[in-house]
DRENKESE-425593 format. One record per residue (C-alpha): residue number from 1; residue in three letters; y, z negated, x negated. Coordinates in nm, 4 decimals, decimal comma, padded with zeros to 6 digits. Layout:
% DRENKESE-425593
[NUM "ALA" [Y Z X]]
...
This chain:
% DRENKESE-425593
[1 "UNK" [-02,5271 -02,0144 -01,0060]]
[2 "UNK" [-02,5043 -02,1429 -01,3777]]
[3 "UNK" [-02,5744 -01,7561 -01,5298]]
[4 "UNK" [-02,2207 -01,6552 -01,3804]]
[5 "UNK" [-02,0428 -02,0119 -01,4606]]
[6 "UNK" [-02,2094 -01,9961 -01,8264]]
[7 "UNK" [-02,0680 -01,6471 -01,8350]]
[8 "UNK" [-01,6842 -01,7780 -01,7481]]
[9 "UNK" [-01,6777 -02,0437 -01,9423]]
[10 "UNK" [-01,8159 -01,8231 -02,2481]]
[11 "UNK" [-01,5491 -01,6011 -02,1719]]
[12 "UNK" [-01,2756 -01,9033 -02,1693]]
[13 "UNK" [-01,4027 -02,0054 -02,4642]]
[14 "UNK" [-01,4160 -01,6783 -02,6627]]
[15 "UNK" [-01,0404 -01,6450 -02,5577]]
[16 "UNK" [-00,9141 -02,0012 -02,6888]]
[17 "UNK" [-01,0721 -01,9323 -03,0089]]
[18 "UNK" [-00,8871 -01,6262 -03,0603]]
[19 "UNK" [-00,6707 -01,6017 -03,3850]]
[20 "UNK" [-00,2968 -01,4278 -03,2353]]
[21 "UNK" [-00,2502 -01,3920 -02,9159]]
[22 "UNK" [-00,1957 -00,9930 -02,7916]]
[23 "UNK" [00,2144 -00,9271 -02,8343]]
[24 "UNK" [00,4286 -00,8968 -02,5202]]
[25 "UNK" [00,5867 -00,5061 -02,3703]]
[26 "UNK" [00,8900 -00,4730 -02,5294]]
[27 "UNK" [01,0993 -00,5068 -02,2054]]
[28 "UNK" [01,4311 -00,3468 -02,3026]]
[29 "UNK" [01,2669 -00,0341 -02,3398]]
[30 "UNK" [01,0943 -00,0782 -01,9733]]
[31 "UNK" [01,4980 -00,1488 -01,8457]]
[32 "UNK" [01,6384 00,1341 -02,0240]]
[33 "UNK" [01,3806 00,3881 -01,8841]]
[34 "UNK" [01,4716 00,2076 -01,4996]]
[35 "UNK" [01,8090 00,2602 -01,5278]]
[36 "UNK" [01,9528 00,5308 -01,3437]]
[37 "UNK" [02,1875 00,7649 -01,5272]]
[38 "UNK" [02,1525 01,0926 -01,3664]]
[39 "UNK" [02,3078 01,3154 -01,0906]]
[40 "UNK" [02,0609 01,1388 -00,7728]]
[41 "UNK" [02,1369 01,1334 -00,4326]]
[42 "UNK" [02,1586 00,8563 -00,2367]]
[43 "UNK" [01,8733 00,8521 00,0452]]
[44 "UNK" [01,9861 00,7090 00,3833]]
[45 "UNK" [01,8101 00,4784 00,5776]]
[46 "UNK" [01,6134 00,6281 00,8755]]
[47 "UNK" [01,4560 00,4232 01,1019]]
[48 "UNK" [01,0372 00,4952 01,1393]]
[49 "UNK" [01,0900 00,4972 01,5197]]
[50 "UNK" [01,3233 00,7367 01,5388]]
[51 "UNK" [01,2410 00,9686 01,8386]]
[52 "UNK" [00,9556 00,6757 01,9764]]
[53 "UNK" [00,9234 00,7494 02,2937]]
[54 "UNK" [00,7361 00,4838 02,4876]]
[55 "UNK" [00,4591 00,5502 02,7273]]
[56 "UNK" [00,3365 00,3371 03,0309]]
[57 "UNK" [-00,0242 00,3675 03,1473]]
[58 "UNK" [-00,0888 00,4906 03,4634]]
[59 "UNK" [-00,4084 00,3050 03,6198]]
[60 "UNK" [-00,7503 00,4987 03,6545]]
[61 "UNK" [-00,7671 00,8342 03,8488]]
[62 "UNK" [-01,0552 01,0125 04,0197]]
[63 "UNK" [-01,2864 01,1811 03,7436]]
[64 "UNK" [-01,2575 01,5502 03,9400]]
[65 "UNK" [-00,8916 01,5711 03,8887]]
[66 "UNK" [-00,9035 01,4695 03,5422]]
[67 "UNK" [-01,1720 01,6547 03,4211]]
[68 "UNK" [-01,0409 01,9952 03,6218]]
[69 "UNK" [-00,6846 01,9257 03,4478]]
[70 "UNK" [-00,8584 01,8672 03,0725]]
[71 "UNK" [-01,0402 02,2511 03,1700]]
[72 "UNK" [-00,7195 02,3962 03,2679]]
[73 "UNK" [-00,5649 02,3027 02,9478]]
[74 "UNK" [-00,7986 02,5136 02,7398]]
């Protein structure tokens, strides 16, 4: 328990102590490479269930007639 919180407050420490802190992204550039200025197309909305078709269980059936209708299938 104190080797990790020994370890963190090194590390807090360490940081206050540093000299300049690191320089922000230049965020125009990040805005200018966003921006859209080309031929796109606009994508339509489609909904994800499209074609959902829902299905209602149908209560437990005698094993013979399900198991002869899964060895028909093959």
């Amino acid at each position: 328990m104190k080797i990790p919180f020994l370890a963190g407050a090194s590390a807090l420490l360490l940081g206050a102590c540093a000299t300049t802190p690191a320089a922000l992204p230049e965020t125009e550039a990040l805005e200018r490479a966003a921006a859209q200025s080309g031929p796109y197309r606009a994508l339509g909305y489609q909904s994800p269930f499209a074609g959902f078709e829902p299905h209602e269980p149908t209560g437990p059936a005698p094993w013979r007639g399900v198991n002869d209708a899964q060895v028909g299938d093959n």
